[in-house]
C-alpha positions in Angstrom: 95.8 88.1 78.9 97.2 87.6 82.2 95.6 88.9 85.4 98.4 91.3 86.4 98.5 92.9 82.9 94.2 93.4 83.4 95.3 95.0 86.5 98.1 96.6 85.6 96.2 98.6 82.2 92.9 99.5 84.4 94.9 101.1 87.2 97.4 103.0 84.6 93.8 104.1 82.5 92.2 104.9 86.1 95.5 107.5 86.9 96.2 108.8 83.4 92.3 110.1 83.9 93.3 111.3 86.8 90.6 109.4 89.0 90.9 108.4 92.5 90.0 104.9 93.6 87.0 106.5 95.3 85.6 108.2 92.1 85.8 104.9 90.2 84.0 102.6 92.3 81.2 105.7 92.7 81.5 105.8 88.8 81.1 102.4 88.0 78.9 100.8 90.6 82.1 98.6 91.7 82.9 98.4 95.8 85.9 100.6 96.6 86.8 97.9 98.6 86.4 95.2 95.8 88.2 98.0 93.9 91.3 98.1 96.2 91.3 94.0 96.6 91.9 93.8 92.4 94.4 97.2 92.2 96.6 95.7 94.9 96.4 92.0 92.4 94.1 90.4 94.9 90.7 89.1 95.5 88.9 87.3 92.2 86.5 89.9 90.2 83.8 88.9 88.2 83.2 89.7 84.3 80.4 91.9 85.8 83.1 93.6 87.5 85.8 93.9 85.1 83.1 95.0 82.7 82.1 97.8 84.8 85.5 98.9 85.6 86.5 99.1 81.8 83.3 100.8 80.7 83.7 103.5 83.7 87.1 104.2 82.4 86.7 104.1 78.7 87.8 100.6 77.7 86.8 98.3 75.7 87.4 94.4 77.4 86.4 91.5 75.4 86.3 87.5 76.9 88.0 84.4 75.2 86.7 81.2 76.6 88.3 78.1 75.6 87.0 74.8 76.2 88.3 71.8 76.6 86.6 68.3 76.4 
C-alpha cells in the first residue's frame, strides 16, 4: 500500500470517529506534532507509530517486507 493511501484511511477512520487530532495522539501515545507531520503526508513514521495510530482508532495494519538479494 502506498503511503498517501495509509494516510489517507487513518485520517478518514480518525474523522468518521469523530476524533480531533488532539484526542488521538492523547489516545494512542503518538506526538500531535508527529501526528500533524503524517496527516499533512509528511515527516517518515515508524511501524511503532503507525501501529499505535491503527490500534487507537480500531484498525487492523499488517507489514509485508520483501527482500531482495
Amino acid at each position: 500500500m502506498h503511503f498517501e493511501r495509509l494516510v489517507e484511511i487513518i485520517k478518514k477512520r480518525r474523522e468518521t470517529l469523530q476524533v480531533t487530532q488532539e484526542m488521538l495522539a492523547d489516545i494512542s501515545g503518538v506526538g500531535l506534532r508527529t501526528l500533524k507531520a503524517f496527516e499533512s503526508g509528511k515527516g517518515n513514521p515508524t511501524a511503532e507509530t503507525l501501529t499505535k495510530l491503527a490500534n487507537a482508532l480500531g484498525l487492523e495494519l499488517t507489514f509485508k517486507v520483501k527482500l531482495k538479494e
